[in-house]
TORKOL-4160 file (C-alpha; in steps of 0.2 Angstrom, whole numbers, padded with zeros to 4 digits, m for minus):
140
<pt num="1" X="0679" Y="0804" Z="0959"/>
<pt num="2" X="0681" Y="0789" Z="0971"/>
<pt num="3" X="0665" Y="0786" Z="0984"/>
<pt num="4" X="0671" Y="0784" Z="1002"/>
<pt num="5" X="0664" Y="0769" Z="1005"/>
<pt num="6" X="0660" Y="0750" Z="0997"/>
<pt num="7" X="0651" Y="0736" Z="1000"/>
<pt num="8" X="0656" Y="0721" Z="1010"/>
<pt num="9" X="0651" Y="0704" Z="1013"/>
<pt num="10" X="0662" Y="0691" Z="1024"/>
<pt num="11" X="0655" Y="0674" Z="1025"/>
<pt num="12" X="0659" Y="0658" Z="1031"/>
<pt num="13" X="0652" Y="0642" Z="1026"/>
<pt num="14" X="0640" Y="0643" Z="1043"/>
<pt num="15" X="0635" Y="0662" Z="1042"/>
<pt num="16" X="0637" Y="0678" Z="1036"/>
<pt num="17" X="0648" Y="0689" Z="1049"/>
<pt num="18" X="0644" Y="0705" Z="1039"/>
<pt num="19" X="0635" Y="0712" Z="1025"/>
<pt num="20" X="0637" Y="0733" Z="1021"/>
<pt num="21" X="0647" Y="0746" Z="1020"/>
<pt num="22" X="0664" Y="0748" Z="1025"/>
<pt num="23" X="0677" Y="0761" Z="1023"/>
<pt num="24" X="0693" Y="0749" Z="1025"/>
<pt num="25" X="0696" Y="0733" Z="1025"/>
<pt num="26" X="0714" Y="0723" Z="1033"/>
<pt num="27" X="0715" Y="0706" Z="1030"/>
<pt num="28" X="0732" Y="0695" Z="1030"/>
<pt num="29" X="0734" Y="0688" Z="1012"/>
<pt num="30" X="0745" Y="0674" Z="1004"/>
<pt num="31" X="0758" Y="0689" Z="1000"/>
<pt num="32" X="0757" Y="0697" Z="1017"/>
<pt num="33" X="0745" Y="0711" Z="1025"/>
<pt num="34" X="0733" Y="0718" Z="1014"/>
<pt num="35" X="0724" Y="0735" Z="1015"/>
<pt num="36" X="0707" Y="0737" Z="1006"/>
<pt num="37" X="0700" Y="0755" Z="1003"/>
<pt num="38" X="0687" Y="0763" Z="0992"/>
<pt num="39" X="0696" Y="0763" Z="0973"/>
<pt num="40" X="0706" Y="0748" Z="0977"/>
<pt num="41" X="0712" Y="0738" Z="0960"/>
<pt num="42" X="0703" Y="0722" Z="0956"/>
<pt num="43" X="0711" Y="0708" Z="0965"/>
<pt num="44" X="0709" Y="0690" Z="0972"/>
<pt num="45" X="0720" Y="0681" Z="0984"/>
<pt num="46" X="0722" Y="0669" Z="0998"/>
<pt num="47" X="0718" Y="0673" Z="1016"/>
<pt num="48" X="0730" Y="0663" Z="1029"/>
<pt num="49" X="0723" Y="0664" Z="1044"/>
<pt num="50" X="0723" Y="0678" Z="1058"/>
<pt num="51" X="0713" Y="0694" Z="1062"/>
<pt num="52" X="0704" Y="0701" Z="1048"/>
<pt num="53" X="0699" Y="0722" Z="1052"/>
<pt num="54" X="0682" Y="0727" Z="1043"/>
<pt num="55" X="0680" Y="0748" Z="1047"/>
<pt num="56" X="0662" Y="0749" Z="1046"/>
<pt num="57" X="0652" Y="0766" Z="1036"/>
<pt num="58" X="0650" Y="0771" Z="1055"/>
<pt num="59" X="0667" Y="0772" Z="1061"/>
<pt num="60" X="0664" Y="0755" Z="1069"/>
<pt num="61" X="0681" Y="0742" Z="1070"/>
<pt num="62" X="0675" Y="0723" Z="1069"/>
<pt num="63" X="0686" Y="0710" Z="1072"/>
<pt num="64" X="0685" Y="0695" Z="1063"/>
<pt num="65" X="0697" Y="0677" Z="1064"/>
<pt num="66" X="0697" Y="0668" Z="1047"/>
<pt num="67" X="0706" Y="0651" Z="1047"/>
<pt num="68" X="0710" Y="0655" Z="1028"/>
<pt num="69" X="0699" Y="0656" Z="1014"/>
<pt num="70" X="0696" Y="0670" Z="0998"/>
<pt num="71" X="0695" Y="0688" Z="0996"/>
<pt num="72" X="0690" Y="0697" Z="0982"/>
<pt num="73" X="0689" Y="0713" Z="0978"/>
<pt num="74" X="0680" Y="0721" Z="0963"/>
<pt num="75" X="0677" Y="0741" Z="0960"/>
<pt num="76" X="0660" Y="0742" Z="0972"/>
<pt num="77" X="0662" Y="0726" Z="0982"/>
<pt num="78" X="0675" Y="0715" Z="0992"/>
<pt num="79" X="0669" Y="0697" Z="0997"/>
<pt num="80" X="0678" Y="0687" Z="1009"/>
<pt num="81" X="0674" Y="0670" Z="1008"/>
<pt num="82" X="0682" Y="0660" Z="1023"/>
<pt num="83" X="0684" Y="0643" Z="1026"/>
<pt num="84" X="0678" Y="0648" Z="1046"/>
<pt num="85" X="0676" Y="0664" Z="1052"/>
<pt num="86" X="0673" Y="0673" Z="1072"/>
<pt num="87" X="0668" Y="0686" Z="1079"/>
<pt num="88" X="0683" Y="0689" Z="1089"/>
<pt num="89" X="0675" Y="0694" Z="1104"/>
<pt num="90" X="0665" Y="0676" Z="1100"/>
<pt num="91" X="0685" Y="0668" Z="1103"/>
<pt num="92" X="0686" Y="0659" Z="1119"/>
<pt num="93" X="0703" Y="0663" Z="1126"/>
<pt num="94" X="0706" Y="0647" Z="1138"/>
<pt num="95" X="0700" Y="0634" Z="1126"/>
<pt num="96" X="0713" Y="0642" Z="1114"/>
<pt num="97" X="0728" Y="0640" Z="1125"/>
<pt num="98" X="0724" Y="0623" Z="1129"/>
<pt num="99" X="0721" Y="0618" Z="1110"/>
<pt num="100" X="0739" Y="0626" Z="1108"/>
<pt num="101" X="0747" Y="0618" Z="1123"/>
<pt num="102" X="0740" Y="0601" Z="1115"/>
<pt num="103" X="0748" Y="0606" Z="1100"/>
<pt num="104" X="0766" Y="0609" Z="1106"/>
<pt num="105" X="0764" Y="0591" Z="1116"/>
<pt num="106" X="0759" Y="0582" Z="1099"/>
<pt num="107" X="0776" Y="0591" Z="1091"/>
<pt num="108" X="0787" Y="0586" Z="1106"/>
<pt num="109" X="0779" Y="0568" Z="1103"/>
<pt num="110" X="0777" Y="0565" Z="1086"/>
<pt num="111" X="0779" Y="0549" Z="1077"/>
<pt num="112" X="0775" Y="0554" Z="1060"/>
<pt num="113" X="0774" Y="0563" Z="1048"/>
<pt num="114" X="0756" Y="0566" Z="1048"/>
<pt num="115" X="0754" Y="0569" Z="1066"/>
<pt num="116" X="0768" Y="0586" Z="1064"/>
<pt num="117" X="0757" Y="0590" Z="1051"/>
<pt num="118" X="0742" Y="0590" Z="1060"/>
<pt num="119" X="0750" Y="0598" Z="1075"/>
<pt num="120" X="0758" Y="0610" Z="1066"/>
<pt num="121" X="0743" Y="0617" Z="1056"/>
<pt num="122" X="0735" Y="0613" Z="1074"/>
<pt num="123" X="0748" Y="0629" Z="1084"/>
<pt num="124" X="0746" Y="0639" Z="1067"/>
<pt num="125" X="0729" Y="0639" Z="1072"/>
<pt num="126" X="0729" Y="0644" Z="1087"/>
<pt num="127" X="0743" Y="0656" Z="1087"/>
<pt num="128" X="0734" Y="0665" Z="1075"/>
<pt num="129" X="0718" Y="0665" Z="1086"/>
<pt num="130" X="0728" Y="0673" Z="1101"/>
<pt num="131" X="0733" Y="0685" Z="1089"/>
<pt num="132" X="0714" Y="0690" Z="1085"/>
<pt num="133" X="0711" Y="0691" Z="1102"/>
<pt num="134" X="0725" Y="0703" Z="1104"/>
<pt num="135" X="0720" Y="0713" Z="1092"/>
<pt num="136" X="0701" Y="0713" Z="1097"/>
<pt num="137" X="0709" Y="0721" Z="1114"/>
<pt num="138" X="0720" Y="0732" Z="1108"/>
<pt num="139" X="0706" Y="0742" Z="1099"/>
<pt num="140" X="0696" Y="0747" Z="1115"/>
């Protein structure tokens, strides 16, 4: 019989964001959206980034950003190890849309090759950042 909940830990290389139970997990993997519950197969993958859900024991929603990073998922536990990870209600919205308008000026000035790399990891950033935010709104 499978148990209603398992154990969860999402941390970045500064902090842990959240250590306990949960009862769902959402996350966007390297293959698409990717929905965790209790009894899930074994996996591992890529995170790209945008707004991970954690559906605590409680009934609780978190919103957390990751810019990218692991998530692994064994028969009692599921880590998410990212490379950085918010609190989406930690995500300042202004400093965001001026990070992305920067970006959109460095792709409608580039010079190079490395600079429309820069600033298009730079929008993916960000766009995926508004996305959280959206998300984190949506839920109240």
């Amino acid at each position: 019989m499978a148990t209603s909940t398992l154990e969860c830990r999402v941390v970045s290389a500064r902090e842990e964001l959240y250590s306990g139970p949960i009862t769902m997990l959402i996350a966007t993997g390297s293959e698409g959206e990717i929905g965790v519950l209790p009894g899930h197969t074994p996996l591992i993958t890529l995170l790209k980034p945008g707004p991970m859900r954690v559906q605590t024991a409680n009934g609780e929603e978190q919103v957390i950003y990751v810019s990218g990073g692991v998530l692994e998922v064994q028969p009692k536990l599921v880590t998410v190890l990212a490379d950085t990870a918010m609190r989406a209600d930690n995500l300042d919205e202004s400093k965001i849309v001026e990070a992305r308008r920067k970006a959109e000026q460095m792709l409608a000035n580039q010079s190079d090759h490395l600079q429309t790399s820069a600033a298009l990891a730079s929008l993916a950033e960000t766009v995926a950042q508004l996305e959280t935010i959206r998300k984190f709104k949506n839920r109240a």
